[in-house]
C-alpha positions in Angstrom: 138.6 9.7 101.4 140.5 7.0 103.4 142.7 4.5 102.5 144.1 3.1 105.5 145.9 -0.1 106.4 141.9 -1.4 107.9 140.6 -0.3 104.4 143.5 -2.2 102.5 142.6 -5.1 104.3 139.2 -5.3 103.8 139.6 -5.0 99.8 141.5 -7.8 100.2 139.0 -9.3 102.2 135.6 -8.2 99.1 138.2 -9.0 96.9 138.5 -5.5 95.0 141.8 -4.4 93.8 141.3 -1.0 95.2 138.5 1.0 97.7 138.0 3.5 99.0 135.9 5.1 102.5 133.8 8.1 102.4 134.9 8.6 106.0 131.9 11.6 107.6 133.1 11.1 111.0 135.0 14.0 110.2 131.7 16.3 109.8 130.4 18.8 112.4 128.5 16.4 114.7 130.4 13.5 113.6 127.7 11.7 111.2 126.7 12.2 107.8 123.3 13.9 108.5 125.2 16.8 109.1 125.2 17.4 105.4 121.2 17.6 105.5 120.8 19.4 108.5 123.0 22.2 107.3 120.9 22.4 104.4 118.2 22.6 106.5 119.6 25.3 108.9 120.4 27.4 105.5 117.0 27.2 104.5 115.5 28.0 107.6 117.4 31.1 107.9 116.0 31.5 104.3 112.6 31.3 105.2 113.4 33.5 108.5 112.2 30.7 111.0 112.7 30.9 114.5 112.9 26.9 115.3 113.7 24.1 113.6 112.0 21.0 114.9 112.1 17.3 113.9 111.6 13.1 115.1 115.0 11.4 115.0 116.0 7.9 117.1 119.3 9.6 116.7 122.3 10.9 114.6 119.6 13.0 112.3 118.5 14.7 115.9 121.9 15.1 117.2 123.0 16.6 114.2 120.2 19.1 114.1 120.6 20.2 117.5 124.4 20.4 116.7 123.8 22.7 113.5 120.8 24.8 115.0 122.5 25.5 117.9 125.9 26.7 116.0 123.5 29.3 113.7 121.7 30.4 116.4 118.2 28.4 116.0 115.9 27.1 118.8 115.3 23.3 118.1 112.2 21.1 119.4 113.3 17.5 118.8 110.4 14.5 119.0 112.7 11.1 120.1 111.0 7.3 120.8 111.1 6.9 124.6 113.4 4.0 123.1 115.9 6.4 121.7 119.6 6.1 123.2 120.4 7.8 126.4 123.8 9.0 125.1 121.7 10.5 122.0 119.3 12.4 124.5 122.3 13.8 126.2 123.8 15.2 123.3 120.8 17.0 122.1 120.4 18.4 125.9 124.2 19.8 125.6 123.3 21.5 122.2 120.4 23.2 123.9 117.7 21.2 122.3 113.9 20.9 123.8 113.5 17.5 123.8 110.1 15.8 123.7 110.3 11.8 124.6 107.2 10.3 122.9 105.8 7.2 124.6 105.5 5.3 121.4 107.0 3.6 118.6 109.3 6.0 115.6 105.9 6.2 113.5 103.8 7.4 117.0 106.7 10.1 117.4 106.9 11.2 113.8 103.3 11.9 113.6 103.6 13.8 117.2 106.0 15.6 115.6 104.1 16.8 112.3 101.2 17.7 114.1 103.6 20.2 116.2 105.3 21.4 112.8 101.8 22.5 111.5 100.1 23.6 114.6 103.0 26.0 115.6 104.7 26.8 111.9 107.9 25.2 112.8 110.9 24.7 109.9 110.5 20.8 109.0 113.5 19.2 109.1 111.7 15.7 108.7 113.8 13.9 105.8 111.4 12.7 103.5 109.2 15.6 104.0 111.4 18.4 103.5 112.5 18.4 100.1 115.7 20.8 100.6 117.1 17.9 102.4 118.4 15.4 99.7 120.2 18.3 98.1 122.6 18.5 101.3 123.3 14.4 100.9 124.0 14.6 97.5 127.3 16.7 98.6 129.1 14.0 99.6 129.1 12.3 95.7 130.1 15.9 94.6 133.0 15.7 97.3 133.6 12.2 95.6 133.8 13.1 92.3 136.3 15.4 93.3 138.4 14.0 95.2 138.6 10.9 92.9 138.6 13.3 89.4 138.2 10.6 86.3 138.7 7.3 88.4 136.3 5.0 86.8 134.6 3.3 90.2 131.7 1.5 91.4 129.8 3.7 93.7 128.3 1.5 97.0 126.5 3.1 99.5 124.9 2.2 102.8 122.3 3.9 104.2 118.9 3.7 106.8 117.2 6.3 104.9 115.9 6.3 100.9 116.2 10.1 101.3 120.4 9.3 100.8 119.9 7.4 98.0 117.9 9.7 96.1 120.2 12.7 96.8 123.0 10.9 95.5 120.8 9.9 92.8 120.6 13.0 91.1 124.2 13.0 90.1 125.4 12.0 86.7 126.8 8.0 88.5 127.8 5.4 85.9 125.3 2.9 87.2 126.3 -0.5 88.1 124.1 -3.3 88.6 123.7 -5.2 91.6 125.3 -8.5 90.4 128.8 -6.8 89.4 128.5 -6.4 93.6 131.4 -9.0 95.2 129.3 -11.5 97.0 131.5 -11.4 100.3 130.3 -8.0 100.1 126.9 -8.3 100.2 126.7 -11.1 102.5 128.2 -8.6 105.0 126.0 -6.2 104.5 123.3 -8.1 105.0 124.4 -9.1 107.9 124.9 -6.2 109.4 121.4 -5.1 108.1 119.8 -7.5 110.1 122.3 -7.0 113.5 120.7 -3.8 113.1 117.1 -4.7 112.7 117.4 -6.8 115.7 118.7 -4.2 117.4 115.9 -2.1 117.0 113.6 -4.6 118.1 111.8 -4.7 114.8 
């Protein structure tokens, strides 16, 4: 958990008397997908697959390729021709097959499934593969623990349900939307829809 100077000051800023950052920079790959796709890489060894194969615009194929590669796993990954440049360099350097779809995230996710049943691939497909949410919800066990008792409001952001429904499954006070500091959500929606422009959606 952090609690840096930056975190002080924007408690300050949401007007909360204390907070605290889940900070999953620090995982494998750098992102907090690595917390599924380990899950999936355990399971795949499970099920004694070969390759591991998913669609991904980026951090949930990056981290993957990151994780397969480290076990020992062949990965084909499915990417928008949209997706980052960076992104499709890191999944190169991990040893991933990549396959750049000339379509939209929906053209590329249905490439992708076809693949996965045609050849028997391990899905790593969040949303599909059900293995998955049980990965996310480690980081509200990691919580718990780190924070014991504290009696705290729990606020997640997230691009994917799949998060939400991991963490879901854990025994979370609920809070309701309203107790929320408006500053707070005012800047998340902001940065919700920065992010939906940027995606050209």
């Amino acid at each position: 958990m952090v609690t840096s100077e930056g975190v002080k000051r924007l408690a300050k800023q949401l007007g909360l008397k204390k907070l605290w950052v889940k900070d999953d920079g620090q995982n494998p790959t750098a992102s907090l997908k690595d917390r599924a796709s380990a899950m999936a890489v355990a399971k795949a060894k499970e099920a004694g697959a070969e390759i591991i194969a998913c669609s991904s615009t980026g951090n949930a194929a990056s981290s993957l390729a990151g994780n397969a590669a480290a076990a020992g796993f062949k990965t084909y990954i499915f990417v928008p021709e949209r997706a980052p440049k960076g992104k499709v360099a890191q999944l190169m350097i991990f040893g991933a097959n990549v396959i750049s779809v000339k379509g939209n995230y929906e053209e590329t996710f249905k490439m992708s499934a076809e693949a996965i049943e045609k050849w028997g691939w391990y899905n790593r497909n969040a949303a599909i593969n059900p293995y998955l949410s049980e990965g996310k919800k480690t980081v509200s066990l990691e919580i718990a623990e780190q924070l014991g008792n504290a009696k705290c409001m729990n606020i997640v952001l997230f691009g994917s349900m799949a998060k939400a429904l991991g963490m879901d499954d854990i025994d979370w006070e609920s809070v309701i939307a309203e107790t929320v500091p408006e500053k707070f959500l005012e800047l998340n929606l902001r940065a919700f829809r920065a992010g939906h422009e940027a995606a050209g959606k």
